[in-house]
C-alpha positions as CSV (number, residue, x, y, z in Angstrom):
1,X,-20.6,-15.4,-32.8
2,X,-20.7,-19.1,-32.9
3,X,-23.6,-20.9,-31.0
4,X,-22.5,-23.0,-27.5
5,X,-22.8,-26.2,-29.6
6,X,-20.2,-25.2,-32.2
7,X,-17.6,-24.2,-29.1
8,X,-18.4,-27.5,-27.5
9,X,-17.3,-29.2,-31.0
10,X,-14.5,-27.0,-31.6
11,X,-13.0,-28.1,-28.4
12,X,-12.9,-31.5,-28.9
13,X,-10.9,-31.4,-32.4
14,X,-7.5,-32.0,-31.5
15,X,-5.1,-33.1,-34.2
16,X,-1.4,-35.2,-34.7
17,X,-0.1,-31.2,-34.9
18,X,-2.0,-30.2,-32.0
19,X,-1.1,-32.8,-29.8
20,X,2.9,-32.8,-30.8
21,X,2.6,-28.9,-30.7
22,X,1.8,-29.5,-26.7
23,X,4.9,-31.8,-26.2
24,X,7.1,-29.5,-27.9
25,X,5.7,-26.4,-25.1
26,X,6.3,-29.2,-22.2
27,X,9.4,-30.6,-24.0
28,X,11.0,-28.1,-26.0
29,X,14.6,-29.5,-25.1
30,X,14.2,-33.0,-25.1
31,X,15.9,-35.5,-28.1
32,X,12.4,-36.1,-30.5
33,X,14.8,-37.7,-33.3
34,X,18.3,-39.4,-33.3
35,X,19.8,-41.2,-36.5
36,X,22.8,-41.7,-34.8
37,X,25.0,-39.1,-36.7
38,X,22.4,-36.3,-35.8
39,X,19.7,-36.1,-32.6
40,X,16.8,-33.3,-33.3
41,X,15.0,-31.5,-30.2
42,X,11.2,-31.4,-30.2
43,X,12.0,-27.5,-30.6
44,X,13.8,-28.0,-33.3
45,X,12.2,-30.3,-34.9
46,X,9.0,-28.2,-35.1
47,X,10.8,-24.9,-36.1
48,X,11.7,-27.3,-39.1
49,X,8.4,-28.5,-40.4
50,X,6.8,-24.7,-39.4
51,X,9.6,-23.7,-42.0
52,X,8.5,-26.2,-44.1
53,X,4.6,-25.5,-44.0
54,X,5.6,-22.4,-46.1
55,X,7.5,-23.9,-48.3
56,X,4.6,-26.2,-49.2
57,X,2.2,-23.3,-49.2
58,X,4.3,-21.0,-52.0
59,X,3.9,-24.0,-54.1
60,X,0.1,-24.7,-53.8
61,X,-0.2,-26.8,-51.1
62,X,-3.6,-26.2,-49.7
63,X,-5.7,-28.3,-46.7
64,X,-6.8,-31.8,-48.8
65,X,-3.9,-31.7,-51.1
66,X,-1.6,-34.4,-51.7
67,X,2.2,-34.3,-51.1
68,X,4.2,-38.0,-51.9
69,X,7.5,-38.5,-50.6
70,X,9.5,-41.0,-52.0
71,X,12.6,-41.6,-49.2
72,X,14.8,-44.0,-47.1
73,X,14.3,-43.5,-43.2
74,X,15.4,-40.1,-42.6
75,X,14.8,-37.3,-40.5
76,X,13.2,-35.1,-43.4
77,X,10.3,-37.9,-43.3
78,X,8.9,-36.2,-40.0
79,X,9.7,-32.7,-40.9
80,X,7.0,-33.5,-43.6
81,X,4.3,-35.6,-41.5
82,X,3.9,-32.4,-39.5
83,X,4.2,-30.1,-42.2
84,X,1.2,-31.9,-44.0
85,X,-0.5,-32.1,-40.2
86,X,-0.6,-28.3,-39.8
87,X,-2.1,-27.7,-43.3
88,X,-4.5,-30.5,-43.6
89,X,-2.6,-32.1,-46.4
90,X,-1.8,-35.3,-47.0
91,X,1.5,-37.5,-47.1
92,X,1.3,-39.9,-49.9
93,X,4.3,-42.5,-48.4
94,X,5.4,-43.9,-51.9
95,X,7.6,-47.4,-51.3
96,X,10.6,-47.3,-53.1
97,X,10.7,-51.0,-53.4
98,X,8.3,-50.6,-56.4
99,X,9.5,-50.9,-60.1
100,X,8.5,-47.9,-62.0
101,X,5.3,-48.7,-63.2
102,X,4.0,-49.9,-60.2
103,X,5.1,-46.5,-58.7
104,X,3.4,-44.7,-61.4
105,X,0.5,-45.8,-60.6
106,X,0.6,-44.9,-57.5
107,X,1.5,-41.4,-58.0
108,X,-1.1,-41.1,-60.7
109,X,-4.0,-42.2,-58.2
110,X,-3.4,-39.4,-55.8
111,X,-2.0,-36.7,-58.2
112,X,0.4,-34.8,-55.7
113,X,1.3,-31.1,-55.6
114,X,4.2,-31.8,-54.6
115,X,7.0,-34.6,-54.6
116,X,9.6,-34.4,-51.8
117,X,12.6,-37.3,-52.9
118,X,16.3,-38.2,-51.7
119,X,18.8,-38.3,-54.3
120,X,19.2,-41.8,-53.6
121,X,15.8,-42.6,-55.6
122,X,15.4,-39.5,-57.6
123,X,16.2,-41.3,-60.6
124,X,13.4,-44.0,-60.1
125,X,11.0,-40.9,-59.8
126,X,12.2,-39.6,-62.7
127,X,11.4,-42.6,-65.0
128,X,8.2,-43.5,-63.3
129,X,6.6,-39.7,-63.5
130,X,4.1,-39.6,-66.8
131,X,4.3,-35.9,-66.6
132,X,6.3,-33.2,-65.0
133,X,5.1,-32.6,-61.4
134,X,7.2,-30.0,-59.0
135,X,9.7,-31.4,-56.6
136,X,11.9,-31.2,-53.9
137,X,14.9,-32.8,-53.6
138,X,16.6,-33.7,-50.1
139,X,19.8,-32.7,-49.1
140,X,21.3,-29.0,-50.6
141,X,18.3,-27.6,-52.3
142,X,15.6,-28.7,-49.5
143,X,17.9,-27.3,-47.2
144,X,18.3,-24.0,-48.7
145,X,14.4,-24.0,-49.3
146,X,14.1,-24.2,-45.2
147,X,16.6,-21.8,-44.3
148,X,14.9,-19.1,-46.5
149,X,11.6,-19.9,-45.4
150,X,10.0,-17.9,-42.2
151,X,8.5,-20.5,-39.9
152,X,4.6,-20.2,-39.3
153,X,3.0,-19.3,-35.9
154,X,3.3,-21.9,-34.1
155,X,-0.7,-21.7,-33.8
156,X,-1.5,-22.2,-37.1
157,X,-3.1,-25.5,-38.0
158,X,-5.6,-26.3,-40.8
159,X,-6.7,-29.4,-39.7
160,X,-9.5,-31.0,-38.1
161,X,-9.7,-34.4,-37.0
162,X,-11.9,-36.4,-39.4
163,X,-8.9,-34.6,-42.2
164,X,-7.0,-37.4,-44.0
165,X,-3.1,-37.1,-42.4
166,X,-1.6,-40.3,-44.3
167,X,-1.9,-42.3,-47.2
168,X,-0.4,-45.8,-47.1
169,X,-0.5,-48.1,-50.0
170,X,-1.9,-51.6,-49.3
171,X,-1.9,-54.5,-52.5
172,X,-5.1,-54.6,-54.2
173,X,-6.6,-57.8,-55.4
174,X,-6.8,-56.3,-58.8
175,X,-2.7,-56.1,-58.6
176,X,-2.4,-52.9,-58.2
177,X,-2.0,-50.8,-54.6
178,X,-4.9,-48.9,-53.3
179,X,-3.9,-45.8,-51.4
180,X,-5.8,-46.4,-47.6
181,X,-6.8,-43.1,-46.3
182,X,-5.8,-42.6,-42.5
183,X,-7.4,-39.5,-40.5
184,X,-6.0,-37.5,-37.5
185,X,-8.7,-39.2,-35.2
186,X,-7.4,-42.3,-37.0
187,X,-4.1,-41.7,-35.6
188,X,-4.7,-40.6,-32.2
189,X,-7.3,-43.4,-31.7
190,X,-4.2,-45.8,-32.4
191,X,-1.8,-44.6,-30.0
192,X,-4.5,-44.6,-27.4
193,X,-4.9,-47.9,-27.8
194,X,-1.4,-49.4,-27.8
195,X,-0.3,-47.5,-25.2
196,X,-3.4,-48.9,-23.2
197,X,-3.4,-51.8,-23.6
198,X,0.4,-52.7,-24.4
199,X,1.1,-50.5,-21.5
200,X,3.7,-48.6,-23.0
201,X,4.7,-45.2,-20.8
202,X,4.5,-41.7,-22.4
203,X,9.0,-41.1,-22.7
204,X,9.3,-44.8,-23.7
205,X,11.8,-44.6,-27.2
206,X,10.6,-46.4,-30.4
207,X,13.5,-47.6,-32.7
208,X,12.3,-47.4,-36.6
209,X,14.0,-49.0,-38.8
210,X,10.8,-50.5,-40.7
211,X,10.1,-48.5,-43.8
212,X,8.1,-44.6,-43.1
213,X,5.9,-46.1,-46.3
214,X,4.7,-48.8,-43.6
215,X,2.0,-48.3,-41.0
216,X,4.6,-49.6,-38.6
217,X,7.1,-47.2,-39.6
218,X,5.1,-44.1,-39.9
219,X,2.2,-44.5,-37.3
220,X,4.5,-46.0,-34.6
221,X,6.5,-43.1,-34.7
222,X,4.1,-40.2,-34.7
223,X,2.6,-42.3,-32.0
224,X,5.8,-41.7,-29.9
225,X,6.6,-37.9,-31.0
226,X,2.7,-37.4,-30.0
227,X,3.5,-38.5,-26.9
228,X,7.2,-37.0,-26.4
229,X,9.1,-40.0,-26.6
230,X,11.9,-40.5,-28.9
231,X,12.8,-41.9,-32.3
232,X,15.7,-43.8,-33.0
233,X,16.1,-43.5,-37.0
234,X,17.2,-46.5,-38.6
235,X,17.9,-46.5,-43.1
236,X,16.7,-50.2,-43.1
237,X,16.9,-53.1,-40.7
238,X,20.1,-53.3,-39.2
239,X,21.1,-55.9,-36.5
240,X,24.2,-54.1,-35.0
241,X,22.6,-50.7,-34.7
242,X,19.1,-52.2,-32.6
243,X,21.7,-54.2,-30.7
244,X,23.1,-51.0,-29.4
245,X,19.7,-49.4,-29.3
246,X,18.4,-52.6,-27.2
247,X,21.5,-52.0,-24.4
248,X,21.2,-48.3,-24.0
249,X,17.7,-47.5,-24.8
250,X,14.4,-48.0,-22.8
251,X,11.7,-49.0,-25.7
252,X,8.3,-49.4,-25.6
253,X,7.5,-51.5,-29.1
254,X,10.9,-53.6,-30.4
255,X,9.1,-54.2,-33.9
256,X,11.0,-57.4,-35.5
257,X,9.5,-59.5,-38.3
258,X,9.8,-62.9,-39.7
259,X,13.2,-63.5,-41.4
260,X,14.8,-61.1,-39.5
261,X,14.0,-62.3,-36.0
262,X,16.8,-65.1,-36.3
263,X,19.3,-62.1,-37.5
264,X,19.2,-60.2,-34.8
265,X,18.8,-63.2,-32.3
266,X,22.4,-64.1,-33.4
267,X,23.7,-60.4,-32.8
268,X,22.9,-60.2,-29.3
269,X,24.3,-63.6,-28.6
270,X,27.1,-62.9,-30.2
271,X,27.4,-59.6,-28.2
272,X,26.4,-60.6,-25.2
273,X,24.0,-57.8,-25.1
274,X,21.9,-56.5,-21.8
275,X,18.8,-54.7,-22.6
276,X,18.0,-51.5,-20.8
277,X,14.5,-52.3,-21.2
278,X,11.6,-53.3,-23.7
279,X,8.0,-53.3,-23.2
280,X,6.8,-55.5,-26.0
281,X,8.6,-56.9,-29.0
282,X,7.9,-58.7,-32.0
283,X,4.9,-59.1,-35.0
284,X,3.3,-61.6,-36.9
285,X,3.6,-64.4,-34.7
286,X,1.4,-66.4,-36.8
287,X,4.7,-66.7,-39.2
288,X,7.7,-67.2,-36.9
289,X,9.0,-70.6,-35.6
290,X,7.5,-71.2,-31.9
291,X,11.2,-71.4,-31.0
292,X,12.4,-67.8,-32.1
293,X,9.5,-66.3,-30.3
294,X,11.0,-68.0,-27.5
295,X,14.4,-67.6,-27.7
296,X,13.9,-63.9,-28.9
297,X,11.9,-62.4,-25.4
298,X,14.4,-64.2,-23.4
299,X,17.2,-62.0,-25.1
300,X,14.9,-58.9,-24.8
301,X,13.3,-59.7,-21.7
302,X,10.0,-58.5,-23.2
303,X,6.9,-60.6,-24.6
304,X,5.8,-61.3,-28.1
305,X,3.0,-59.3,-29.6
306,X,0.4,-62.2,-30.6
307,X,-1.5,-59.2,-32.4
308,X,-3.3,-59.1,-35.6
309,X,-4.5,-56.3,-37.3
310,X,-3.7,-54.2,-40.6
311,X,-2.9,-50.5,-42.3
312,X,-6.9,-50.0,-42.9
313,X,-7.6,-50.8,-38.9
314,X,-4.2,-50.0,-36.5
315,X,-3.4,-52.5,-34.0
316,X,-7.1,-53.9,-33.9
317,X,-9.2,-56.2,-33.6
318,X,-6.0,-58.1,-32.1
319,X,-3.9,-56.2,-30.0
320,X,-5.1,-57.9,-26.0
321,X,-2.5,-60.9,-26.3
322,X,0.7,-61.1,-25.2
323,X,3.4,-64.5,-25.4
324,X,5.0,-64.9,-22.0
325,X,8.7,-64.7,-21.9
326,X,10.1,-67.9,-22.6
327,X,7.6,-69.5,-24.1
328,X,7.2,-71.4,-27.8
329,X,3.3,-71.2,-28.2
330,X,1.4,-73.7,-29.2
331,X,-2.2,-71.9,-29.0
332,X,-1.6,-68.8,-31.3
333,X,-5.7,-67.4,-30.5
334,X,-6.0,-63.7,-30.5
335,X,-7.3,-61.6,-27.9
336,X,-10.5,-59.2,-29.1
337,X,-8.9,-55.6,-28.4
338,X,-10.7,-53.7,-25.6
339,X,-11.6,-50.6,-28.3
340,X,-13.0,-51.9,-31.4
341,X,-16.3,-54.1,-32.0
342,X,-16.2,-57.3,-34.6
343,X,-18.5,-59.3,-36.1
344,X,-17.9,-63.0,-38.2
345,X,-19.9,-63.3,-40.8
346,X,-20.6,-65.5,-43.7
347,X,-20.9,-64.2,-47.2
348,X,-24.3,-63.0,-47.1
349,X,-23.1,-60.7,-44.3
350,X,-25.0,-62.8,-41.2
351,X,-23.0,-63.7,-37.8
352,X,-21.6,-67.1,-37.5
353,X,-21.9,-69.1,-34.8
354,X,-18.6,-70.0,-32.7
355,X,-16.8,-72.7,-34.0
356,X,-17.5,-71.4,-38.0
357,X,-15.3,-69.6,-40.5
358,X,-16.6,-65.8,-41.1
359,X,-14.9,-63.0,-42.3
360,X,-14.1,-60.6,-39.9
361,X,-15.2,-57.6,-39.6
362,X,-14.7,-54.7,-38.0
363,X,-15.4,-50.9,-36.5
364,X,-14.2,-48.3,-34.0
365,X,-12.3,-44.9,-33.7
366,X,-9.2,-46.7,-35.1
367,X,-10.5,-47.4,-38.8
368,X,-9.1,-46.2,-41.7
369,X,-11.4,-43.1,-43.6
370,X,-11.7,-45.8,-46.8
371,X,-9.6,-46.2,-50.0
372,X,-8.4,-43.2,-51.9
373,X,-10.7,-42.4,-54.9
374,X,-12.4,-46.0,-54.7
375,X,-16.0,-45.7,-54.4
376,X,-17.1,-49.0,-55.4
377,X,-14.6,-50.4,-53.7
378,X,-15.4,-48.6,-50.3
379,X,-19.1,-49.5,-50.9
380,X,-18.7,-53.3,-50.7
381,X,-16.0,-53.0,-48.2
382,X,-17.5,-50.9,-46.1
383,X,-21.3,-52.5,-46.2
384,X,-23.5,-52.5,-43.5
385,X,-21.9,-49.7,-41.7
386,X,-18.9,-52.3,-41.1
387,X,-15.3,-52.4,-42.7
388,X,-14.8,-56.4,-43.9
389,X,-11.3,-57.3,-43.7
390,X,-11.1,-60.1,-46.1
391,X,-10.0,-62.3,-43.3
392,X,-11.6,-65.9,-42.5
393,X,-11.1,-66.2,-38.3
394,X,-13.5,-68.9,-36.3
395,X,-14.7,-67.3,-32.5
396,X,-13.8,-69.6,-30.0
397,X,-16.5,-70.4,-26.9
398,X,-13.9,-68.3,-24.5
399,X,-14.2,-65.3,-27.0
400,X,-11.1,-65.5,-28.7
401,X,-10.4,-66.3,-32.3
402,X,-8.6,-68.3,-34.4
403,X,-6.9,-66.9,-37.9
404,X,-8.1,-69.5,-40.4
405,X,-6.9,-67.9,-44.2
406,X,-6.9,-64.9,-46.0
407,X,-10.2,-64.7,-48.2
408,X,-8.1,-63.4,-51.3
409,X,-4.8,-65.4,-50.8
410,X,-2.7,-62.7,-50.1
411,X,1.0,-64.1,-49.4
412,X,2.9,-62.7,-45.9
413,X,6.6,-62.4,-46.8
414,X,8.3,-60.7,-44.7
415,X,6.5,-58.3,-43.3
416,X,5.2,-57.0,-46.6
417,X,2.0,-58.1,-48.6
418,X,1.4,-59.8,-51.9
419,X,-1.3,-60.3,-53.4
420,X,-0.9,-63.5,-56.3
421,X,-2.6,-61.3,-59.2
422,X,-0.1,-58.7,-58.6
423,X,2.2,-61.7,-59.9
424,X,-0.6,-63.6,-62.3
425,X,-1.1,-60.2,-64.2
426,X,2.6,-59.4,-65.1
427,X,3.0,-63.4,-66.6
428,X,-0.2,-63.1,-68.3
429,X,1.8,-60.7,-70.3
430,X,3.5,-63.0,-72.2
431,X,1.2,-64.5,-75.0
432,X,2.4,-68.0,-74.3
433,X,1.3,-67.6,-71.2
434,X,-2.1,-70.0,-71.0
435,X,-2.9,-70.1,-67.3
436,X,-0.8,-68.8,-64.4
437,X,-2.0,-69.2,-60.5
438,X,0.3,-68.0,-57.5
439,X,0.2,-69.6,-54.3
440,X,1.5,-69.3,-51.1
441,X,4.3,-71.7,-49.4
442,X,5.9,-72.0,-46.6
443,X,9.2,-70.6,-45.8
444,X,11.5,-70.8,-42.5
445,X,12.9,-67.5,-43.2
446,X,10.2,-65.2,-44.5
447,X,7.6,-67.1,-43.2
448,X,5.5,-67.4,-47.0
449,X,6.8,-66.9,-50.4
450,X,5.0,-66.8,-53.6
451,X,5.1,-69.7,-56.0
452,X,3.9,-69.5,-59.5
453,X,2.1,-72.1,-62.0
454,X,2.1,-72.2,-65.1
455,X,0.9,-73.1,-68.4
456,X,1.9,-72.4,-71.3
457,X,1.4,-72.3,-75.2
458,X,3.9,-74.3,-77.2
459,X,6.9,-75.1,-75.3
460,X,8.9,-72.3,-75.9
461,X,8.5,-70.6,-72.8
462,X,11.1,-70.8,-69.7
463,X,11.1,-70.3,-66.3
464,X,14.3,-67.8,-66.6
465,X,11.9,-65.9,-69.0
466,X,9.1,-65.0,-66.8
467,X,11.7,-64.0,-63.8
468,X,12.9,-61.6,-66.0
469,X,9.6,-60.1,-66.4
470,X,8.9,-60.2,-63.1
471,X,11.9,-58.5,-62.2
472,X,11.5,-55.6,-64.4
473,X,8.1,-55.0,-63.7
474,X,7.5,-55.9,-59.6
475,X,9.5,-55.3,-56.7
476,X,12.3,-57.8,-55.5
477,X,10.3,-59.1,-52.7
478,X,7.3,-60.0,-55.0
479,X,9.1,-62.5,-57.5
480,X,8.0,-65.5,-57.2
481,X,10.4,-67.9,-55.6
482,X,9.7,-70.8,-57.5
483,X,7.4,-71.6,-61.4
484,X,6.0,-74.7,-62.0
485,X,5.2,-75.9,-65.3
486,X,2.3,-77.8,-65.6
487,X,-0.4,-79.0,-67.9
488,X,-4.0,-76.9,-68.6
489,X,-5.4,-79.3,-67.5
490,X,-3.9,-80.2,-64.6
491,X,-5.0,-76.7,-62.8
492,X,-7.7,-78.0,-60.6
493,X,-11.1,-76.1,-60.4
494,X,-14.0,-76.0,-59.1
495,X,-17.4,-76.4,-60.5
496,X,-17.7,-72.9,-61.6
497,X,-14.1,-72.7,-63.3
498,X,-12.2,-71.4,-60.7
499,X,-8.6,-72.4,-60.2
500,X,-8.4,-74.0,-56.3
501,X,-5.8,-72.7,-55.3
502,X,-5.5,-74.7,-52.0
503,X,-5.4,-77.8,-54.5
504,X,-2.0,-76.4,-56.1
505,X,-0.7,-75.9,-52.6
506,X,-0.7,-79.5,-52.1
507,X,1.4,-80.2,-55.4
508,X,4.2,-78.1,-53.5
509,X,5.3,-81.5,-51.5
510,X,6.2,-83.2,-54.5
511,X,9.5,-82.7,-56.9
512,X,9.3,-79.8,-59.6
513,X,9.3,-81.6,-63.2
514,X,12.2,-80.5,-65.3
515,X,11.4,-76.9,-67.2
């Protein structure tokens, strides 16, 4: 018989299956997922993925394993996230966006039982896989796979909490993604906190439309099914359809990001649109135009989400700041979030003083359980008992901080990450390639793109040449939006070699030199 202190241990292990399993006892009737053509009960939706959990288990799926799903927004996605909750398995979110041997990599680093895919990509999965690995296609043969398949007890669950749920790819430095680990604790510790401190209520609707691959895709949403609100289901962003979700549903986050804040600006003008109600809207402030942030939570009635944070951390450090309706900030300072502690420290890992640059760094019940198969990489990143974020911020005397840049350069387009040797190592490729740097620039709609310089080798080599490269080897929204030809010697560098990249920002204010 187990001791007291085991019992007392046990009963603090609850789970993402656990936790949805108790809003689909209080719930069992209420609308968990809509996609507009099709709305899914909580019931339902859990006799589903209990179907599914033996599906996955005649093929091998056991607690730790890995099953990647390679999909649009659909509402097979969750079907699997609780499937893989129940049996202590992970989802492996693969992005779609990727060319195939960016996407082979990806599934080669976490070696999956099992691939679930749509037909819409089954035949990028098809050329990226090295060797043959067993998979599931949605639509007829998934189906008939669930309707053979006896549902588990609705007690069964495999998991504990410390159990990696998620894997979400984040850009590596390197150029290649590194699979960030995300635990059940990881994942109730998140929703905890938004909801406290964004003050969203338990039934309050969240519309996805940002990719399940994404931590604001997937985590948002099992934060709201965990909590027995609804989804909305969106295949991609689409103006017209959260236009009709903003006038008939009450929401707690309204997730828009730069370059698609104007869009949906002019569709609700242009409809006229009321909203039922929103809680909080926006991200990344630091890359819209003051004036959409504005104009935006006047159309919404809700205010802007000054937050920083990132997949390997959840809505910390930054989630205690809020833009007032209305307003077009000038003072973008972050707010520390009430749950996490942080730390700014220079590179020998000692705390700066307010008013100087340090990296920040982090730790709390919302962190990440490290990078997948990375143990070098987890050692440095994790040293001192603290997870470094790669981010230079300076404290300010009233306790907040100030973003200052991103140690390793990465480029925010859009919403999605790019790291500039993702780019660099594709044009290296070409032999009369003799120097390449990619830098960041502005941009009104995606707030940064990725520029590339170059030198080259003879003079053979053309800008419509590397593109082409870049296209068949990186996804869209990481080719570079402009290539500069310049001399070797014009890179500038510092005293140890190294190419100063802030230097070649600079040269972006003057006219390109004919190719």
């Amino acid at each position: 018989m187990p001791d007291g202190a085991a019992l007392v241990a046990r009963s603090a292990q609850s789970t993402v299956a656990s936790l949805f399993q108790a809003q689909v006892r209080i719930y069992p009737d209420r609308i968990a997922l809509d996609d507009g053509a099709q709305r899914v009960s909580f019931v339902e939706l859990d006799e589903r993925s209990r179907r599914l959990v033996t599906v996955l288990r005649q093929r091998g799926v056991k607690r730790g394993a890995r099953i990647a799903i390679l999909a649009e927004n659909r509402l097979e996605y969750f079907e699997l996230f609780f499937a893989a909750a129940r049996l202590g398995a992970i989802a492996a979110c693969q992005n779609w966006r990727l060319a195939p041997p960016e996407l082979a990599h990806c599934l080669d680093l976490v070696e999956p039982t099992v691939v679930l895919v749509s037909p819409r990509h089954q035949a990028v999965l098809e050329s990226a896989m090295e060797s043959p690995v067993d998979t599931i296609l949605f639509g007829a043969p998934y189906e008939e796979l669930i309707a053979a398949a006896t549902p588990v007890n609705p007690a069964f669950n495999s998991a504990e909490p410390e159990d990696p749920l998620l894997i979400l790819y984040t850009s590596g430095t390197t150029g290649l993604p590194k699979g960030a680990v995300i635990s059940h604790r990881a994942e109730v510790a998140r929703n905890l906190v938004m909801r406290a401190e964004f003050g969203f209520a338990v039934d309050d609707s969240y519309p996805v439309w940002s990719p399940l691959y994404h931590m604001g895709g997937a985590e948002y949403s099992l934060s709201t099914l965990m909590s027995g609100g609804k989804v909305m289901v969106i295949d991609g962003f689409d103006a017209r359809r959260l236009a009709d979700i903003i006038a008939a549903e009450q929401l707690g986050w309204l997730i828009v990001m730069p370059g698609m804040i104007n869009v949906l600006i002019e569709e609700l003008k242009r409809r006229d649109v009321r909203p039922r109600g929103v809680k909080v809207c926006g991200v990344m402030a630091d890359l819209v135009p003051p004036s959409e942030i504005a104009e935006i939570t006047e159309l919404v009635g809700a205010p802007y989400a000054n937050t920083f944070g990132a997949t390997e951390t959840g809505g910390p450090p930054g989630t205690a700041n809020l833009i007032p309706i209305g307003v077009a900030p000038t003072n973008l300072s972050k707010q520390q979030s009430r749950f996490c502690e942080i730390r700014l420290v220079d590179a020998e890992d000692q705390e700066v003083p307010d008013g100087e640059p340090g990296e920040l760094c982090i730790r709390g019940w919302t962190l990440f359980s490290g990078y997948w198969r990375a143990p070098e990489v987890n050692a440095h990143e994790f040293r001192g008992g603290w997870f470094h974020m790669g981010d230079v911020f300076v404290r300010n005397p009233d306790g907040t901080f100030d973003f200052v840049d991103r140690v390793k350069y990465m480029i925010k387009s859009g919403g999605e990450n790019i790291y500039p040797a993702e780019i660099e190592r594709v044009m290296m490729q070409d032999s009369r390639v003799a120097e390449v740097a990619v830098v960041r620039h502005a941009d009104e709609k995606w707030g940064e793109v990725p520029i590339a310089f170059v030198a080259q080798r003879g003079d053979d080599l053309t800008a419509t040449v590397l593109l082409e490269r870049c296209r068949a080897e990186l996804a869209g929204y990481k080719q570079p939006k402009g290539i500069r030809f310049i001399a070797y010697e014009s890179f500038p560098r510092s005293a140890s070699g190294k190419v100063q990249r802030h230097e070649l920002e600079k040269l972006l204010t003057e006219p390109p030199a004919d190719n």
